[in-house]
C-alpha positions in Angstrom: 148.9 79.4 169.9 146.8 77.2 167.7 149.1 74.3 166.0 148.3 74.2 162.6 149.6 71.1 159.9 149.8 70.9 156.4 149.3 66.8 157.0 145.4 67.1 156.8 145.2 69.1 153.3 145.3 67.2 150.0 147.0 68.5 147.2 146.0 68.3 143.6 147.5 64.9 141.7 147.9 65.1 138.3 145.9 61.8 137.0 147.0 60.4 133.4 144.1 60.9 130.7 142.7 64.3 132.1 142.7 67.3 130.4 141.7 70.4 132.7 140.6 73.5 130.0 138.4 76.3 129.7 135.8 74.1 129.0 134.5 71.2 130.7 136.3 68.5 132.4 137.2 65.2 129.5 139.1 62.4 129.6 140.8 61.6 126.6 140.5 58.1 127.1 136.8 58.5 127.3 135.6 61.5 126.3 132.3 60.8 126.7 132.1 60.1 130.2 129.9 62.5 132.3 132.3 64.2 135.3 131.4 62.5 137.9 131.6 59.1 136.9 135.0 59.8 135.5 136.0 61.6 138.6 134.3 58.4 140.9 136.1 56.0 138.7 139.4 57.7 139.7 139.2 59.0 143.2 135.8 56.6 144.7 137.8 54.6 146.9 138.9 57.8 148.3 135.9 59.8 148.2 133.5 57.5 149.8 136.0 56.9 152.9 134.2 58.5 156.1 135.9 61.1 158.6 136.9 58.4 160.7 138.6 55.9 157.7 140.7 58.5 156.4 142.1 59.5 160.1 142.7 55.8 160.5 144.1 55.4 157.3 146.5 58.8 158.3 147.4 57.3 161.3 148.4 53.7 159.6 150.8 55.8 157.4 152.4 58.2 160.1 152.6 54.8 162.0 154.5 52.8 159.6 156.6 56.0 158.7 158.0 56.6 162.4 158.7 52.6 162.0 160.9 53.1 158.6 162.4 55.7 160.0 163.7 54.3 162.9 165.1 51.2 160.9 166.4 52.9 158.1 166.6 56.7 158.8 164.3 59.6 157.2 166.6 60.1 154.2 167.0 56.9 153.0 163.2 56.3 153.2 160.8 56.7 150.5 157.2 57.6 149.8 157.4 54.0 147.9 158.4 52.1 151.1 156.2 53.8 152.9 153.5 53.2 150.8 154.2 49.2 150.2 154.6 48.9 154.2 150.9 50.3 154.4 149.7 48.0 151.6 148.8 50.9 149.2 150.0 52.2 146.1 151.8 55.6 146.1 149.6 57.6 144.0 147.2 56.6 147.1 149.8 57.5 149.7 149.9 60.7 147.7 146.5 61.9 148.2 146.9 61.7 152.0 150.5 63.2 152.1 151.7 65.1 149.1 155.4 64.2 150.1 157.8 62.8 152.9 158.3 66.3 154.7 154.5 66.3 155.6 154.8 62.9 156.5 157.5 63.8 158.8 155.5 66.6 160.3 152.7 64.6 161.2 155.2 62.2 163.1 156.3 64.7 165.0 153.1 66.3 166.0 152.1 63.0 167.3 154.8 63.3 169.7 154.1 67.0 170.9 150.1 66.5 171.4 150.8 63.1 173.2 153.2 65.7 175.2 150.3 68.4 175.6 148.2 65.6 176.9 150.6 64.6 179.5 150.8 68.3 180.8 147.4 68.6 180.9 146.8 65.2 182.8 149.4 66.1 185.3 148.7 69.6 186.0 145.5 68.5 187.2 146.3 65.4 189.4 145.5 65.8 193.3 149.1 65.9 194.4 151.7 68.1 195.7 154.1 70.1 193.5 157.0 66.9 194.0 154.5 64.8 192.6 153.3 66.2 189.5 156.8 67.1 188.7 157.8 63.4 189.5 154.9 61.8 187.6 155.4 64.3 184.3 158.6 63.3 184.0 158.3 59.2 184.8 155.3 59.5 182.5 157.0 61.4 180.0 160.3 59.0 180.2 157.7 56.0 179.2 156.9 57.4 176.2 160.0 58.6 175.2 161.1 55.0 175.9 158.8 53.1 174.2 159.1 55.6 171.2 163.0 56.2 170.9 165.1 53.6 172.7 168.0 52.4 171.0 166.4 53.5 167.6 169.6 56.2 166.6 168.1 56.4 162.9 165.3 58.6 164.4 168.1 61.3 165.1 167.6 62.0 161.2 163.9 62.6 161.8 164.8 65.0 164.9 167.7 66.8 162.8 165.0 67.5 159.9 162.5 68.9 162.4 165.8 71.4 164.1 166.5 72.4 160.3 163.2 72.5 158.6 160.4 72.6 161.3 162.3 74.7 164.2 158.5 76.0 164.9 157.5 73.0 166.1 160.9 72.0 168.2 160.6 75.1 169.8 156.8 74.3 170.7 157.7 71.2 171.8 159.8 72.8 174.4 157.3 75.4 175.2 155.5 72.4 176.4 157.5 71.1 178.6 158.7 74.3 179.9 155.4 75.5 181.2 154.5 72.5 182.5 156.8 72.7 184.9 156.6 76.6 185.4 152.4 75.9 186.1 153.3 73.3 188.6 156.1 75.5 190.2 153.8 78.6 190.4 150.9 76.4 192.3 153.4 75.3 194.4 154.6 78.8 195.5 151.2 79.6 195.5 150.2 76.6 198.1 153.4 77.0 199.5 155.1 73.8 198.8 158.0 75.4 197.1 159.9 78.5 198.6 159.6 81.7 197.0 161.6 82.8 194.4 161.9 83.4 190.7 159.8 80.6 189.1 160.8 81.2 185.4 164.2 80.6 186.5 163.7 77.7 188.5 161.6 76.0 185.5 164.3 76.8 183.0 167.0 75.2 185.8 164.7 72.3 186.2 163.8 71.4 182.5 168.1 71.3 182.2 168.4 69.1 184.7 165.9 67.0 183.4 166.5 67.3 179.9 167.9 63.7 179.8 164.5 62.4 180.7 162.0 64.6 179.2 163.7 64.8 175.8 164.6 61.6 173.6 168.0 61.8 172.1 170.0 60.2 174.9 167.6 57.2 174.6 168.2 56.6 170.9 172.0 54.9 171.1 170.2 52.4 173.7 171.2 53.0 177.6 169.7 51.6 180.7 166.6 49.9 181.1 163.9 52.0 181.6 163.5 50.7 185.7 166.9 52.0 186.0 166.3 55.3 183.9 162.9 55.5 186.4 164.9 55.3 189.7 167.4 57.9 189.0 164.8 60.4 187.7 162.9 59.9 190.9 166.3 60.5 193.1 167.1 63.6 190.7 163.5 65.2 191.1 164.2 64.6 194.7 167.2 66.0 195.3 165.6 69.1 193.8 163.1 69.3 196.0 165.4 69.2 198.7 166.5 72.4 197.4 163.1 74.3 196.7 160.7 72.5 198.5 159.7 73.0 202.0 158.8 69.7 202.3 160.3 66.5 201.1 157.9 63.7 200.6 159.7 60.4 202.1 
């Protein structure tokens, strides 16, 4: 399924001084003016930025967001402090974003391509089924760690995406989920794990991992991450010891 975002479209901002009619385009502070130099007057910064500026300039903003919201929360942030902590004035923050729910939606899309790119990394490693499984979810923690830890004002940004964006939570998972369920079906198929029915052994695994694949026990703080690392290993471990038929000393 193709993930689509309304981040990347720009909507129309209504400019002070321009009168759209049935005729052509004037400004009724110079009327004169022909179109386009009125129109590069207002929006040439913005026009003449390349492909590559305005994804960097996207980024700078989704990057600063995540930041406010982990220190103050998404509600009590504002396009305005957004804006200032990129150095740009809201009307420009505007034609990027056309509000804070976009914004929001581009923060978490970050998160579930960076997790798309870790299940496609893994899948393909030269390992055993124990080893893929162990290195998705150490690499997985990582991120989560560096992202969430001890940061509980993102809990805001993860309750907006459960009531307004469960598409995307629900793709998140989706992830996750048949990440494991590819690595569990190559490893019936090469006949590392016992036979059985794989669905349901991906579904019992993602549980059990839950607390290291997913980042809301990490917001309120919590171990160090070497600690965090060490019991993950001994939990994907034990579950091997269960459905493998080998355990990898």
């Amino acid at each position: 399924m193709e993930l689509r975002s309304s981040f990347g479209s720009n909507s129309p901002v209504n400019e002070p001084g321009l009168n759209i009619l049935d005729g052509p385009l004037k400004s009724s502070h110079s009327p004169g003016l022909p179109v386009h130099i009125l129109l590069n007057g207002i929006f040439g910064p913005f026009l003449h930025m390349t492909g590559d500026k305005k994804t960097a300039t996207r980024q700078q903003i989704v990057t600063a967001a995540q930041d406010l919201f982990g220190s103050s929360g998404f509600k009590q942030t504002g396009m305005s402090q957004i804006a200032a902590a990129c150095q740009m004035s809201a009307a420009n923050l505007y034609r990027f974003f056309p509000s804070k729910v976009e914004i929001g939606e581009a923060v978490v899309l970050q998160h579930i391509a960076h997790s798309a790119k870790i299940s496609e990394l893994v899948t393909k490693l030269e390992a055993d089924a124990q080893g893929k499984i162990r290195r998705f979810v150490l690499e997985t923690l990582e991120y989560n760690y560096r992202h969430f830890h001890g940061k509980p004002h993102l809990l805001q940004l993860i309750e907006f995406v459960s009531q307004k964006l469960p598409h995307l939570q629900e793709k998140h998972k989706k992830i996750k989920l048949g990440t494991l369920l590819n690595i569990l079906t190559q490893g019936q198929q090469n006949g590392q794990v016992v036979q059985g029915p794989v669905k349901q052994q991906a579904q019992l695994m993602m549980m059990a991992l839950r607390g290291f694949l997913f980042p809301h026990l990490l917001l309120v703080g919590g171990p160090p991450l070497k600690d965090l690392n060490q019991q993950a290993e001994m939990l994907v471990k034990m579950m091997f010891s269960g459905i493998g038929t080998s355990v990898d000393e």
